[in-house]
PyMOL Python script that loads the backbone (N, CA, C, O; Angstrom):
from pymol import cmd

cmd.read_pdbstr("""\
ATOM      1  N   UNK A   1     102.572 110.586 111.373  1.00  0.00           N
ATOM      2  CA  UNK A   1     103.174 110.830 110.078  1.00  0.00           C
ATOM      3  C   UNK A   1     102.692 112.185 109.580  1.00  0.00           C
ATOM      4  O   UNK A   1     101.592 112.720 109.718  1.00  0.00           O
ATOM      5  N   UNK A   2     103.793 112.602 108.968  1.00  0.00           N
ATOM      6  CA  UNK A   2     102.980 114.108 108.197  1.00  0.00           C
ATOM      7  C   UNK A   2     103.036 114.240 106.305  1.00  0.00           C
ATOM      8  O   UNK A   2     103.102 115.193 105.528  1.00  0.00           O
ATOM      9  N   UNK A   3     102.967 112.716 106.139  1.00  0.00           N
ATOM     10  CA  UNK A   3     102.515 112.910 104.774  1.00  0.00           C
ATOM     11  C   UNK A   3     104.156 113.145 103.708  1.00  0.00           C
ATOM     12  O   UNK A   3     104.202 112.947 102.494  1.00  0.00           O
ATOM     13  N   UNK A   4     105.193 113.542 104.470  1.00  0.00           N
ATOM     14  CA  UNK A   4     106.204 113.766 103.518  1.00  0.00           C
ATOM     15  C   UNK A   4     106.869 112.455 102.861  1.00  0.00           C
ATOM     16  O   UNK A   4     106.391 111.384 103.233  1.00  0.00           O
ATOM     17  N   UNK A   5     107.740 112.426 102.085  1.00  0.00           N
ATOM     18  CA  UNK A   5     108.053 111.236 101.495  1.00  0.00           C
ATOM     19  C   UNK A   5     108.947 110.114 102.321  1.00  0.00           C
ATOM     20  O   UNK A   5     109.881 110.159 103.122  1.00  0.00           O
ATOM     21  N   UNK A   6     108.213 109.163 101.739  1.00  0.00           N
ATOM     22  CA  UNK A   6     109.180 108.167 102.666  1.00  0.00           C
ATOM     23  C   UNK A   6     110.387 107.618 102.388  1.00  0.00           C
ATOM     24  O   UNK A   6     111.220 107.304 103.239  1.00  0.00           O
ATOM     25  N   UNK A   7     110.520 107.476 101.020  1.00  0.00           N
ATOM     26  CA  UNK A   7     111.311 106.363 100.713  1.00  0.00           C
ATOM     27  C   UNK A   7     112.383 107.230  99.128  1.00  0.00           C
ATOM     28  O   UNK A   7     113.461 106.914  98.625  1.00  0.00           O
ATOM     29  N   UNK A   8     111.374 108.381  98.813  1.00  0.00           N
ATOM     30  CA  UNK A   8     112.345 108.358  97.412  1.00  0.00           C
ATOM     31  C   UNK A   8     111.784 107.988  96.230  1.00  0.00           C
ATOM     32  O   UNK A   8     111.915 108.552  95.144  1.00  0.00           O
ATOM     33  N   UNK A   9     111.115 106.956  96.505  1.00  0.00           N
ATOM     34  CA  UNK A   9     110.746 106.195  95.211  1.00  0.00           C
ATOM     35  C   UNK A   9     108.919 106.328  94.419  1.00  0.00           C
ATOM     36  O   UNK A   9     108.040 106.689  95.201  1.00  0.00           O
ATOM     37  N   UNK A  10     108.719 106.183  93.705  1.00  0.00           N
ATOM     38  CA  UNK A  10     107.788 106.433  93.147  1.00  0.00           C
ATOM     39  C   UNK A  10     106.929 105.631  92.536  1.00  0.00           C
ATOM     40  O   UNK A  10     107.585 105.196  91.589  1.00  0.00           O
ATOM     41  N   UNK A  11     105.649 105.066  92.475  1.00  0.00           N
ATOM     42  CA  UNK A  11     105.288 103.462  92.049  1.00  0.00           C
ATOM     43  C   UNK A  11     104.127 104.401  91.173  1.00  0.00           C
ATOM     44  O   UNK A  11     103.971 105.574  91.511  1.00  0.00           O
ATOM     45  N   UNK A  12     103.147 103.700  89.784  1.00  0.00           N
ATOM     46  CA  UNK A  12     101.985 103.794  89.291  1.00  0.00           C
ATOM     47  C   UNK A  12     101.045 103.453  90.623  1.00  0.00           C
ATOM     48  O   UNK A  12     100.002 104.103  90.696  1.00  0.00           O
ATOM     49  N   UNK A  13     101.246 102.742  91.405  1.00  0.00           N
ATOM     50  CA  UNK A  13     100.220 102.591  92.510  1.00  0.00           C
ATOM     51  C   UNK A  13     100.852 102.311  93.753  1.00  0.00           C
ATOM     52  O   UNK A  13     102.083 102.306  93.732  1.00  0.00           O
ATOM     53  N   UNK A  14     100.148 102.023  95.083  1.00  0.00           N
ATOM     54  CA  UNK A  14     100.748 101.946  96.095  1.00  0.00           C
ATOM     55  C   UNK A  14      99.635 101.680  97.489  1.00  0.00           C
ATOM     56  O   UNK A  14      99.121 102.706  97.935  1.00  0.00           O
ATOM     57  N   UNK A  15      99.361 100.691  97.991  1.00  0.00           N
ATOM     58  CA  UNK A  15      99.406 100.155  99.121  1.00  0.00           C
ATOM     59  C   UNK A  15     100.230 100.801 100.300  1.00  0.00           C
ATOM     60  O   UNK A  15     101.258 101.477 100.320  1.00  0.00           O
ATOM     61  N   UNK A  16      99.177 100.220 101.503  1.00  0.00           N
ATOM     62  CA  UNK A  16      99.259 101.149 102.923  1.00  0.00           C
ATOM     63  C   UNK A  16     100.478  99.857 103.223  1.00  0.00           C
ATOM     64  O   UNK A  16     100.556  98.716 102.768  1.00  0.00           O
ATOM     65  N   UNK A  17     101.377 100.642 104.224  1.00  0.00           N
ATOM     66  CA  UNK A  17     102.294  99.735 104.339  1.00  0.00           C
ATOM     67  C   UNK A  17     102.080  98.879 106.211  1.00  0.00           C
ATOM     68  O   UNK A  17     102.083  99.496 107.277  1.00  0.00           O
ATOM     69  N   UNK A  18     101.922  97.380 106.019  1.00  0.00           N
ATOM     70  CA  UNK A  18     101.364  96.456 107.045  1.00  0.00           C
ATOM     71  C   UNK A  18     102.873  95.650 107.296  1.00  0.00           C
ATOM     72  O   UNK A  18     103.501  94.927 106.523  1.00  0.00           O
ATOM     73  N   UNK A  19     103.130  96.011 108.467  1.00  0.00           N
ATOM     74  CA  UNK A  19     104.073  94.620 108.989  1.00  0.00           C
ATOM     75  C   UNK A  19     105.494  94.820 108.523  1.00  0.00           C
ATOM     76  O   UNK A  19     106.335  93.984 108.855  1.00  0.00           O
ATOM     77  N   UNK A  20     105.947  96.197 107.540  1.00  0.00           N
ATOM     78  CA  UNK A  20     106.593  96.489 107.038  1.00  0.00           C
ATOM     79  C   UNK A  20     107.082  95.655 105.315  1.00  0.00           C
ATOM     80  O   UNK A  20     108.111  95.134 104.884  1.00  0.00           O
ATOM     81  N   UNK A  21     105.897  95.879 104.840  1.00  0.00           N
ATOM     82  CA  UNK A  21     105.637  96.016 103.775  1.00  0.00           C
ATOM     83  C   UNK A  21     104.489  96.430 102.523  1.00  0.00           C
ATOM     84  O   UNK A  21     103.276  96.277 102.668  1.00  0.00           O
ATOM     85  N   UNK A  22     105.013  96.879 101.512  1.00  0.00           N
ATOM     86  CA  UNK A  22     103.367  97.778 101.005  1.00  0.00           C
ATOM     87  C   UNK A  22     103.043  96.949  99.415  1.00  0.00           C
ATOM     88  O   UNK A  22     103.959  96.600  98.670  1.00  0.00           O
ATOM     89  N   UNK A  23     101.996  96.798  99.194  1.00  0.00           N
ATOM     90  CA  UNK A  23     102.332  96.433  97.980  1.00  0.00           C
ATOM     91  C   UNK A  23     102.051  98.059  96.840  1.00  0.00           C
ATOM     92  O   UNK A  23     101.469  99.123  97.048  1.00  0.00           O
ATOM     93  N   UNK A  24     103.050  97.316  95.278  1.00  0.00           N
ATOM     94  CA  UNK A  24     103.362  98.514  95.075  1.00  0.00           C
ATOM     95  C   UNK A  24     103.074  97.965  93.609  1.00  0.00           C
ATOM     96  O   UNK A  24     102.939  96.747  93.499  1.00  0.00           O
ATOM     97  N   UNK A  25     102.951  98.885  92.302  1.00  0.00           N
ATOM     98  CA  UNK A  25     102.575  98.912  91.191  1.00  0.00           C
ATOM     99  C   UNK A  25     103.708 100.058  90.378  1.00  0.00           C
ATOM    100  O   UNK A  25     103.938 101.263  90.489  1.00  0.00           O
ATOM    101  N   UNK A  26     104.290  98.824  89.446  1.00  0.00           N
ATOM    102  CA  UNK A  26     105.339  99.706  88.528  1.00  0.00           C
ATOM    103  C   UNK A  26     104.741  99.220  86.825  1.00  0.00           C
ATOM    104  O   UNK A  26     104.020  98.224  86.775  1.00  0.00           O
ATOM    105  N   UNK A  27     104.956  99.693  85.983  1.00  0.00           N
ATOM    106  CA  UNK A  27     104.576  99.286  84.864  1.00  0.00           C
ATOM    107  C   UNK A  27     104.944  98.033  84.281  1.00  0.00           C
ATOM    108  O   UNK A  27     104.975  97.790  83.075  1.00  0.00           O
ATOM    109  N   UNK A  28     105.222  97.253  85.222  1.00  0.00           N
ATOM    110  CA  UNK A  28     105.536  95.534  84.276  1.00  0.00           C
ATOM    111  C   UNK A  28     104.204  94.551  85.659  1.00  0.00           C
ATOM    112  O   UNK A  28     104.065  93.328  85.632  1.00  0.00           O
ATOM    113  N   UNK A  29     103.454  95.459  86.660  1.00  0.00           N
ATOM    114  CA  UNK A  29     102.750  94.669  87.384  1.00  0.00           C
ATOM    115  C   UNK A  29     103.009  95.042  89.160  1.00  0.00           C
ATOM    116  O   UNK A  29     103.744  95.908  89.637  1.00  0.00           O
ATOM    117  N   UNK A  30     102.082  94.007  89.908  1.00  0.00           N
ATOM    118  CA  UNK A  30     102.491  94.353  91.085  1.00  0.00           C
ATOM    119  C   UNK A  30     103.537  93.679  91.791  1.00  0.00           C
ATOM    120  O   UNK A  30     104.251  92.820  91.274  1.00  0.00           O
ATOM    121  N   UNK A  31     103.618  94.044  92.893  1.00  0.00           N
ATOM    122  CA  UNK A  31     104.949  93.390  93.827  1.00  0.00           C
ATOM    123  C   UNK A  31     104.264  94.276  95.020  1.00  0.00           C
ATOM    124  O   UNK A  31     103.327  95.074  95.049  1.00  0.00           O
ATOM    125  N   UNK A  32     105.729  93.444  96.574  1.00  0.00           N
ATOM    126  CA  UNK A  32     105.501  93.544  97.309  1.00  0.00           C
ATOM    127  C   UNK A  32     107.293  94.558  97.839  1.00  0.00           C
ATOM    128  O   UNK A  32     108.427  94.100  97.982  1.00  0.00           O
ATOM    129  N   UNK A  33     106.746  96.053  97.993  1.00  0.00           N
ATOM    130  CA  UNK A  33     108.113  96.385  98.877  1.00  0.00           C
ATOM    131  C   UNK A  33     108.121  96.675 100.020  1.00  0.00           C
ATOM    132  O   UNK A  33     107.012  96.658 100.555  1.00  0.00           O
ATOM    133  N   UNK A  34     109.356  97.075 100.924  1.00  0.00           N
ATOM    134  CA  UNK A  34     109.605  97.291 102.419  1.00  0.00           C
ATOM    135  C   UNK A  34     109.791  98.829 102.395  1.00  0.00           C
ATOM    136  O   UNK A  34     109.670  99.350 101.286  1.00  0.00           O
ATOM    137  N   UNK A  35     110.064  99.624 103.436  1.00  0.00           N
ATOM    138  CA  UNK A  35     109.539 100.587 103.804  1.00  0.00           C
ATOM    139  C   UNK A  35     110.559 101.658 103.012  1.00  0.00           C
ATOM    140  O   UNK A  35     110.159 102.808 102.835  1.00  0.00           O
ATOM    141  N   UNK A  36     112.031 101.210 102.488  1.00  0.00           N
ATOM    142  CA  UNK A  36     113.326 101.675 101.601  1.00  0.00           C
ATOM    143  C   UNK A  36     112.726 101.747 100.468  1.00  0.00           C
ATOM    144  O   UNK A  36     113.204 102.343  99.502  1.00  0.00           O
ATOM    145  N   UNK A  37     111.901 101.303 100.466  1.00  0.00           N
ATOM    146  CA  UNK A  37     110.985 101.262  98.816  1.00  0.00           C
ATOM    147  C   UNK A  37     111.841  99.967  97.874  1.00  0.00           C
ATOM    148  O   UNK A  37     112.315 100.294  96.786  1.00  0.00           O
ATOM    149  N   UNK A  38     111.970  98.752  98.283  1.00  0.00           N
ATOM    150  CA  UNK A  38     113.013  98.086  97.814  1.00  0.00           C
ATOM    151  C   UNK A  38     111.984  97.134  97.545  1.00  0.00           C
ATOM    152  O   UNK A  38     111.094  96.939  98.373  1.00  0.00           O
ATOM    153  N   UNK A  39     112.047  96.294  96.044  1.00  0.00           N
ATOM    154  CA  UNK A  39     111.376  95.652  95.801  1.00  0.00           C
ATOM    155  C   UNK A  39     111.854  93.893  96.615  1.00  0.00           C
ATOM    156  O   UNK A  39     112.965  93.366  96.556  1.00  0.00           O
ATOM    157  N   UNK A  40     110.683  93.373  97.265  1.00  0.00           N
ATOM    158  CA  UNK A  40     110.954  91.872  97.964  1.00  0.00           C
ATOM    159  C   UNK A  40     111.317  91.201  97.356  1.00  0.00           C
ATOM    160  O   UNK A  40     111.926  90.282  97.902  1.00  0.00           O
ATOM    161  N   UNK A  41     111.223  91.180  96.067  1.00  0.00           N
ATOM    162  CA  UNK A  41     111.586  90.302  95.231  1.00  0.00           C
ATOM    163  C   UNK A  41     111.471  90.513  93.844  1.00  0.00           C
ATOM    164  O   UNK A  41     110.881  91.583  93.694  1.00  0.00           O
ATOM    165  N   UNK A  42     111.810  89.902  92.533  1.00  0.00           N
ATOM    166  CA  UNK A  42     111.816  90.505  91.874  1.00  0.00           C
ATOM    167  C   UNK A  42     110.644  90.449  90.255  1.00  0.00           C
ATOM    168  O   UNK A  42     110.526  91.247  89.326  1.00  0.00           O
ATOM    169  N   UNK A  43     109.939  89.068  90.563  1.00  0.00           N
ATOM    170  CA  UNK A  43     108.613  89.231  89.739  1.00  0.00           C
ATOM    171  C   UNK A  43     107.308  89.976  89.581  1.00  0.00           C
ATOM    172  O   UNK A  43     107.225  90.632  90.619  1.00  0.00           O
ATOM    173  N   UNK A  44     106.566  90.151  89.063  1.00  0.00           N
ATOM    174  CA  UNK A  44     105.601  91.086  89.222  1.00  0.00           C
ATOM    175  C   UNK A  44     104.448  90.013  88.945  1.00  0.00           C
ATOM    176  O   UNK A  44     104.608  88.827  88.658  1.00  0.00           O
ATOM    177  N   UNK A  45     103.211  90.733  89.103  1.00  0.00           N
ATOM    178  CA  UNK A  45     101.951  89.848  89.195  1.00  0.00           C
ATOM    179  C   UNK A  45     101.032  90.785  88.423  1.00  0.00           C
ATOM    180  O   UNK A  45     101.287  91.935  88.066  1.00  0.00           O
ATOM    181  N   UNK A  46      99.642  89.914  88.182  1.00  0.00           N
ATOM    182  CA  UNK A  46      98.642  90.538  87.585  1.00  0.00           C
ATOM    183  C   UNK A  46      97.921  91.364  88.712  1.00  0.00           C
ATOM    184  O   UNK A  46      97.691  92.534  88.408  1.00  0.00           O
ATOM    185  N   UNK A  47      97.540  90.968  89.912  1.00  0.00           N
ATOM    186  CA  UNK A  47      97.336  91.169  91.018  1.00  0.00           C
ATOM    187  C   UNK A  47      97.433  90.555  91.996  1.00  0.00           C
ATOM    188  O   UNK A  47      97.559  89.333  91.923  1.00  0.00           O
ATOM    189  N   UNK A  48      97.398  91.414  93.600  1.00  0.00           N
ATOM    190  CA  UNK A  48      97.872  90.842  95.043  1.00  0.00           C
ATOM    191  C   UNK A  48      96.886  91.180  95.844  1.00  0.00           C
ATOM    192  O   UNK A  48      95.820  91.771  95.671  1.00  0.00           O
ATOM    193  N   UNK A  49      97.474  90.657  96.846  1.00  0.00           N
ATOM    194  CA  UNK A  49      96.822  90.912  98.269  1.00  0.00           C
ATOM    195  C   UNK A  49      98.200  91.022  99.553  1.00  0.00           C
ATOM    196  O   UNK A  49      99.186  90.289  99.629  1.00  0.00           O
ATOM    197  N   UNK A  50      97.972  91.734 100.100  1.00  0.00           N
ATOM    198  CA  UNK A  50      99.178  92.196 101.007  1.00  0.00           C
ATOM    199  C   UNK A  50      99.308  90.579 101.851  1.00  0.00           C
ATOM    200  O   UNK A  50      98.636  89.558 101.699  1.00  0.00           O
ATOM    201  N   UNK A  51     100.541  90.900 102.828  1.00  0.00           N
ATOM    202  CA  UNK A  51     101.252  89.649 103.268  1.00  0.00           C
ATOM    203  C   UNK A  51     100.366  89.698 104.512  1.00  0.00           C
ATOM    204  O   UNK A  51     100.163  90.675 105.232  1.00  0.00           O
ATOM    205  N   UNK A  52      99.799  88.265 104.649  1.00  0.00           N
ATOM    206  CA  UNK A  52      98.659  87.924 106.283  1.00  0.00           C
ATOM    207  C   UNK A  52     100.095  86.957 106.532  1.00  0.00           C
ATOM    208  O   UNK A  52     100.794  86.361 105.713  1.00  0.00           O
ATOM    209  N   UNK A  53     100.191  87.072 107.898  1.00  0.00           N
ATOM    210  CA  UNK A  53     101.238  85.848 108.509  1.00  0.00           C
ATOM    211  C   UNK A  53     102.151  85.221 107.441  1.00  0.00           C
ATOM    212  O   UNK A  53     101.996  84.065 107.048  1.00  0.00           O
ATOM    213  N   UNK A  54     103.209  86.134 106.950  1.00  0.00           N
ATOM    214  CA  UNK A  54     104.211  85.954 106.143  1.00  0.00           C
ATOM    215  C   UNK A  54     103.797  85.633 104.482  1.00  0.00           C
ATOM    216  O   UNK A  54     104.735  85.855 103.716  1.00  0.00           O
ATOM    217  N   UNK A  55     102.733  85.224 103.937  1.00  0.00           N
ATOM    218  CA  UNK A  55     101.804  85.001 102.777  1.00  0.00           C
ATOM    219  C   UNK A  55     101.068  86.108 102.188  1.00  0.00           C
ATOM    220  O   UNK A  55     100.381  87.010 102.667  1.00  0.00           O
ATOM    221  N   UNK A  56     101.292  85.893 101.421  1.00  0.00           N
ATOM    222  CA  UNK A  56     100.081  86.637 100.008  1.00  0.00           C
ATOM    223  C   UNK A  56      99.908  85.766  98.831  1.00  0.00           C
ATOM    224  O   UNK A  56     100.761  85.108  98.236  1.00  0.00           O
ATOM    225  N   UNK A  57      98.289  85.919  98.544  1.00  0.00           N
ATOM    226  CA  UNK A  57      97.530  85.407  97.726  1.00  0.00           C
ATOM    227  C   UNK A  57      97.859  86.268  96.149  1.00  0.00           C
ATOM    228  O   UNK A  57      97.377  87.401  96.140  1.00  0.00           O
ATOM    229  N   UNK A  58      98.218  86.073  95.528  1.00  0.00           N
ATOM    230  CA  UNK A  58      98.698  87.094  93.733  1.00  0.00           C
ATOM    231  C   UNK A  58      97.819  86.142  92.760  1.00  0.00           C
ATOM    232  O   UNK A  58      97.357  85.012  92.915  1.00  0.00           O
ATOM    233  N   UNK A  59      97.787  86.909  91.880  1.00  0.00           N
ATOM    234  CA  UNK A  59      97.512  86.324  90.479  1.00  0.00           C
ATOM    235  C   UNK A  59      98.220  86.324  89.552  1.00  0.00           C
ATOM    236  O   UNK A  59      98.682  87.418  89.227  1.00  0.00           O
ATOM    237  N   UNK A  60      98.577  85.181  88.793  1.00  0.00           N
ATOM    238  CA  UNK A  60      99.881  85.932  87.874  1.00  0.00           C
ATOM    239  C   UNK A  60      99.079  85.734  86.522  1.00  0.00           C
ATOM    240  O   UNK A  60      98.068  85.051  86.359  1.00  0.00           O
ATOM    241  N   UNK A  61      99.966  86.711  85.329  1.00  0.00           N
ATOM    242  CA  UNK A  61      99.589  87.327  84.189  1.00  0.00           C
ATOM    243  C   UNK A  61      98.524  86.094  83.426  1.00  0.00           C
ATOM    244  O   UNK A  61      97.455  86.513  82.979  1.00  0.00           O
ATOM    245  N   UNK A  62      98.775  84.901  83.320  1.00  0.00           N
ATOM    246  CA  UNK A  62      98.428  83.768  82.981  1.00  0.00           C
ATOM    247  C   UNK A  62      97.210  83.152  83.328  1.00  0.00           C
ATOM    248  O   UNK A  62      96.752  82.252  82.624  1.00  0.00           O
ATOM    249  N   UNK A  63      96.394  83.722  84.786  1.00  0.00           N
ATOM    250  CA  UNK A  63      95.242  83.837  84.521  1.00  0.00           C
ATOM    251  C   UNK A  63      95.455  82.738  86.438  1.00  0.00           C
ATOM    252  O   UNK A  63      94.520  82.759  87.238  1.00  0.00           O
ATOM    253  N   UNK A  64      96.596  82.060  86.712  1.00  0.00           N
ATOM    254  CA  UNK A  64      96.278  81.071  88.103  1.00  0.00           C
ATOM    255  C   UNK A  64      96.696  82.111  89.213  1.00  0.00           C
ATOM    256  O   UNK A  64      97.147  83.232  88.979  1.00  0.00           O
ATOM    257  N   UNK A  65      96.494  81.609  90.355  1.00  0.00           N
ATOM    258  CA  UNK A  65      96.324  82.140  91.650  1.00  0.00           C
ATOM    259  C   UNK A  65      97.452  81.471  92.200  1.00  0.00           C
ATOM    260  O   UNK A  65      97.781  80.342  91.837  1.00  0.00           O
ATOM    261  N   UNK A  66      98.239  82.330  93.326  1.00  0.00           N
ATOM    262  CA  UNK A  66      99.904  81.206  93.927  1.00  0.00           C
ATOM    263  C   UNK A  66      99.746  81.750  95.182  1.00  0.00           C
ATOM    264  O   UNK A  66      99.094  82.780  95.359  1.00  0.00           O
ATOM    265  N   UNK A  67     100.368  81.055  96.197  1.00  0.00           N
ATOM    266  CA  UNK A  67     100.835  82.031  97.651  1.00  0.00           C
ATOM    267  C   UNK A  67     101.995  82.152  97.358  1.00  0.00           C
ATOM    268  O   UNK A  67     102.617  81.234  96.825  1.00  0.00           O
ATOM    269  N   UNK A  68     102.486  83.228  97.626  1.00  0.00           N
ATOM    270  CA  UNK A  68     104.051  83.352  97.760  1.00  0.00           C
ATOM    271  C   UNK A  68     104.448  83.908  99.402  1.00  0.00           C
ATOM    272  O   UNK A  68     103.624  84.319 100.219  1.00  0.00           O
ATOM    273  N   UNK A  69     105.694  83.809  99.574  1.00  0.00           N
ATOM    274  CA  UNK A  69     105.974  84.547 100.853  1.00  0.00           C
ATOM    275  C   UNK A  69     107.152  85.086 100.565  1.00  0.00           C
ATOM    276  O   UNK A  69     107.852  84.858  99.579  1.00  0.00           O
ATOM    277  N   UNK A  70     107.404  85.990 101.674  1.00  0.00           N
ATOM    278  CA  UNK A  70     107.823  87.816 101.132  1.00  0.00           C
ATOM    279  C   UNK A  70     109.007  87.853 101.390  1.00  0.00           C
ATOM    280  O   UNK A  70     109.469  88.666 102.190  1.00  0.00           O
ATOM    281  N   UNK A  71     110.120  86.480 100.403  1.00  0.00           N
ATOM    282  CA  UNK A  71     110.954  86.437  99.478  1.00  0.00           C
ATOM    283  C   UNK A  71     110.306  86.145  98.192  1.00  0.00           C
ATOM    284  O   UNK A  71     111.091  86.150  97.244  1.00  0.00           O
ATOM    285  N   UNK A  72     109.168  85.910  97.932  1.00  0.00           N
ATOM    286  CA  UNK A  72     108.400  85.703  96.880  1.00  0.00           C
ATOM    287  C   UNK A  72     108.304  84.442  96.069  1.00  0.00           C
ATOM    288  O   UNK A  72     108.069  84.213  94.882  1.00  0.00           O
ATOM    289  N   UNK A  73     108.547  83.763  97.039  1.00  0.00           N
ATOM    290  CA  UNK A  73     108.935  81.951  96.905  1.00  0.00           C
ATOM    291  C   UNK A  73     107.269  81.486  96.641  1.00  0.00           C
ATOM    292  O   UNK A  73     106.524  81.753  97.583  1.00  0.00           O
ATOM    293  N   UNK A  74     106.636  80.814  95.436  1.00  0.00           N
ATOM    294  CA  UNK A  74     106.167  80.268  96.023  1.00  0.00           C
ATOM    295  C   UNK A  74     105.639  79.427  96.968  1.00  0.00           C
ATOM    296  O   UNK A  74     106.479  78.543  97.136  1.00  0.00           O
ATOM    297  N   UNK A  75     104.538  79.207  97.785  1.00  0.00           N
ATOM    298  CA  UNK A  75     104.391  78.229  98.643  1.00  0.00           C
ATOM    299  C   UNK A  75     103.007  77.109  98.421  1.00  0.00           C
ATOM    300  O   UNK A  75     102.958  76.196  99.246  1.00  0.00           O
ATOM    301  N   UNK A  76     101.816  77.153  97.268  1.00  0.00           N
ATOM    302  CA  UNK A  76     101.680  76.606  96.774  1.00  0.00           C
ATOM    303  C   UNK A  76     100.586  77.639  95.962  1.00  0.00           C
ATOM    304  O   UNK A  76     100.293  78.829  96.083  1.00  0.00           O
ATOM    305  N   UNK A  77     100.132  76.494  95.039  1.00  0.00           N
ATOM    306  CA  UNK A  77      99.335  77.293  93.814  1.00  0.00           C
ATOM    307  C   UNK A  77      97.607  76.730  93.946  1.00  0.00           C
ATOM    308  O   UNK A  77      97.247  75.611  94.310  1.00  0.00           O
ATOM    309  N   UNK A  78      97.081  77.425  93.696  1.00  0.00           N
ATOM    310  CA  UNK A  78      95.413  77.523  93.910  1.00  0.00           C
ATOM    311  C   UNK A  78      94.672  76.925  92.661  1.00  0.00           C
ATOM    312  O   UNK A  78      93.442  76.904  92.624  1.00  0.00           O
TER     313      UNK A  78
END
""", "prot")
cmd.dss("prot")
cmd.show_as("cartoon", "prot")
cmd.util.cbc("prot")
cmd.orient("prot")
């Protein structure tokens, strides 16, 4: 890679992109996008953890912990 842009798009933060997806930070929270810069889905979180074997661990604004998978379904809550 030489550092030029990938996608177009522009996030407050941004994650290395794994498995073909990065997590990304816009001003309503985080999420998880693909390499188009396209958001997976469309809620945001307090915080994440990138996708291990189709899953990620988030926190949402409310203070609980969920897995979701990267349609952003939950799959259960912590």
């Amino acid at each position: 890679m030489d550092g030029s842009d990938l996608n177009g798009n522009y996030f407050l933060n941004l994650g290395v992109f794994h498995k073909g997806f990065a997590t990304a930070k816009d001003e309503n929270g985080w999420f998880h996008i693909n390499k188009e810069g396209t958001a997976a889905y469309s809620e945001r979180y307090w915080s994440m953890e990138p996708f291990y074997n189709v899953l990620a661990l988030v926190a949402v604004f409310r203070g609980n912990r969920i897995i979701i998978n990267e349609v952003g379904k939950k799959a259960c809550e912590i």
